[in-house]
C-alpha positions in Angstrom: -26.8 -87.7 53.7 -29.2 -85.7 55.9 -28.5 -82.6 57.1 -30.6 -80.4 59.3 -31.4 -76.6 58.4 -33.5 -74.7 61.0 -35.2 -71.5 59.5 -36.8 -69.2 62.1 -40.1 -67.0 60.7 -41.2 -65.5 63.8 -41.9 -67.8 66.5 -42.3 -71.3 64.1 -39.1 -73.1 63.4 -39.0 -75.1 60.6 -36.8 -78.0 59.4 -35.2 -78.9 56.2 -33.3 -81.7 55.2 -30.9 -81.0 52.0 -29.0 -84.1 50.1 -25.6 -83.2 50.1 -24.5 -85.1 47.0 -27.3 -83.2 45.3 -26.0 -79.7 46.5 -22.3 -80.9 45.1 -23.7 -82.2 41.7 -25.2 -78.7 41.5 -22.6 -76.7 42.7 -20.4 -78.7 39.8 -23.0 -78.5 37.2 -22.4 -74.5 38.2 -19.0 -73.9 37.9 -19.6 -75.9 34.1 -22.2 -73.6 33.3 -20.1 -70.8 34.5 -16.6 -71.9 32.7 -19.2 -72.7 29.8 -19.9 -69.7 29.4 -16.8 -67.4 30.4 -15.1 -70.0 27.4 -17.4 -69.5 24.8 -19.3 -66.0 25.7 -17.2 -64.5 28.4 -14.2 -63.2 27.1 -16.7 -61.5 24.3 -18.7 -59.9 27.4 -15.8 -58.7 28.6 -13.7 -56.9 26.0 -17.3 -55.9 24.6 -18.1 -54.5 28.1 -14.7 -53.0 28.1 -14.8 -51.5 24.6 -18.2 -49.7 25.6 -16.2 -48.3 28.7 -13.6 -46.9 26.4 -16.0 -45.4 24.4 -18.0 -44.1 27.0 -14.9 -42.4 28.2 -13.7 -41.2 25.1 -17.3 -39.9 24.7 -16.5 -38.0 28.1 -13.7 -36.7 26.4 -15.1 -35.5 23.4 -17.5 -34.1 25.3 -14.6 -32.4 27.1 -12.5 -31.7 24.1 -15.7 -30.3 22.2 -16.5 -27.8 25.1 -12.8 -26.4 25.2 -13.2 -26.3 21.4 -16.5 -23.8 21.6 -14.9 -22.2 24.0 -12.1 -21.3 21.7 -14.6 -20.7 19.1 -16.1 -18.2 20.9 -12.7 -16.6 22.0 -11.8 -16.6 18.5 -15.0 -15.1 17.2 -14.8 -12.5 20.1 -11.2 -11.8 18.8 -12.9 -11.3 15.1 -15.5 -9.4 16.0 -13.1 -7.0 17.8 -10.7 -6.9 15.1 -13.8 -6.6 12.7 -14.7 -3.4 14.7 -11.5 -2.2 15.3 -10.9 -2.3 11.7 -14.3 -0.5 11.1 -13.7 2.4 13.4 -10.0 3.1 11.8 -12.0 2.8 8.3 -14.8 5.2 9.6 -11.7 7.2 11.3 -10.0 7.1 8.0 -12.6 8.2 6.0 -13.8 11.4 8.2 -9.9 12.3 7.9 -10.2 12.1 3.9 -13.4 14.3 4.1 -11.8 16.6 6.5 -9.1 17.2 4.2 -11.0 17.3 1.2 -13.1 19.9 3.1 -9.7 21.5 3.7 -8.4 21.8 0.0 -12.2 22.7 -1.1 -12.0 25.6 1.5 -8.4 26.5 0.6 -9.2 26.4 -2.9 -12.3 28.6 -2.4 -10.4 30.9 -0.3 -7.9 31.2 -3.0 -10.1 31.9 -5.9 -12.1 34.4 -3.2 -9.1 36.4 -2.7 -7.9 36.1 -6.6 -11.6 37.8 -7.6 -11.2 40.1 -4.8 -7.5 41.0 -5.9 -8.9 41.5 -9.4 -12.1 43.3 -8.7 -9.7 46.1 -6.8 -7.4 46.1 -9.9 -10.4 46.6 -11.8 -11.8 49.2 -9.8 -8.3 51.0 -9.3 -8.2 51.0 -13.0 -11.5 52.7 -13.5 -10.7 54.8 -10.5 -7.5 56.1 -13.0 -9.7 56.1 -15.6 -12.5 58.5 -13.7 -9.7 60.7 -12.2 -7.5 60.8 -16.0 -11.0 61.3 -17.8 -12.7 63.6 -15.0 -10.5 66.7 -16.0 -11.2 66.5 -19.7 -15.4 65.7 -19.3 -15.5 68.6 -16.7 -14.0 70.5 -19.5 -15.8 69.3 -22.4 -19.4 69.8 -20.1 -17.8 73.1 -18.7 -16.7 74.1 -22.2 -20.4 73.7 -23.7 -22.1 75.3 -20.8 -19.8 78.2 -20.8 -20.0 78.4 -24.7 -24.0 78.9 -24.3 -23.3 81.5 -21.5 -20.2 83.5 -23.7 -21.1 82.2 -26.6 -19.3 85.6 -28.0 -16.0 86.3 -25.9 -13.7 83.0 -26.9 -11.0 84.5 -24.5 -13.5 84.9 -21.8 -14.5 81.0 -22.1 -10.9 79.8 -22.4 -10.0 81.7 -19.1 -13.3 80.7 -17.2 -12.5 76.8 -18.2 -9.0 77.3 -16.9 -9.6 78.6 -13.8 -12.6 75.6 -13.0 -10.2 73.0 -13.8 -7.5 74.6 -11.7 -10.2 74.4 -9.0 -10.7 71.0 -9.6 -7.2 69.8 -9.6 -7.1 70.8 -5.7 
């Protein structure tokens, strides 16, 4: 029933004596305790504990799966953006070719109407050239004709041959 334990702490030795039908009612009353509570709580613990680990690793996971998904969402908002600007310069590009070739047709169309006044302001002039050069003999005549009748005033002959001879001048 006695059994001797020596302990050493430094240089004392000390004795114990232990009950060994005590140490076996205890180690029993353990392994109740413990089948106690593996029946009733255990099994609980345990798929409880193992629940939490699942979640913990699906919590990894979505941890995971949430930074591939920003990562995508910042690929695919990169993507946008570029499209977005892309878009935006071929809009811009667009538009400066529509002004250019409205700038174009308002040139043209000035040129055109330029060139029509032009055309008509020589026909115009060409016509009142005609006009000056048709009308020039007869008003050098007509002014001839009254200056020379103050100067002969008497002598019709002499006037009618005086105004012949200045317009034959003029002709050359």
């Amino acid at each position: 029933m006695n059994t001797l334990w020596i302990f050493t702490l430094g240089y004392d030795y000390i004795f114990m004596e232990i009950d060994t039908s005590l140490l076996i009612a205890q180690a029993i009353n353990f392994l109740l305790i413990l089948w106690l509570f593996k029946w009733l709580i255990g099994d609980k613990l345990t798929v409880a504990i193992k629940e939490r680990r699942d979640e913990l690793a699906k919590a990894a996971d979505a941890s995971k799966i949430y930074d591939e998904t920003m990562a995508k969402a910042e690929a695919d908002k990169k993507a946008m953006i570029d499209e977005a600007v892309a878009h935006k310069n071929n809009v811009v590009q667009q538009a400066e070719l529509a002004a250019q070739n409205k700038s174009d047709k308002i040139l043209a169309d000035a040129q055109a109407t330029a060139w029509r006044i032009q055309d008509e302001a020589k026909q115009q002039a060409g016509k009142l050239e005609k006009d000056l050069e048709d009308n020039f003999v007869t008003w050098v005549k007509k002014t001839a004709y009254s200056v020379v009748k103050k100067l002969f005033n008497t002598d019709v002959s002499l006037q009618e041959k005086y105004l012949e001879e200045l317009a034959k001048e003029f002709r050359k």
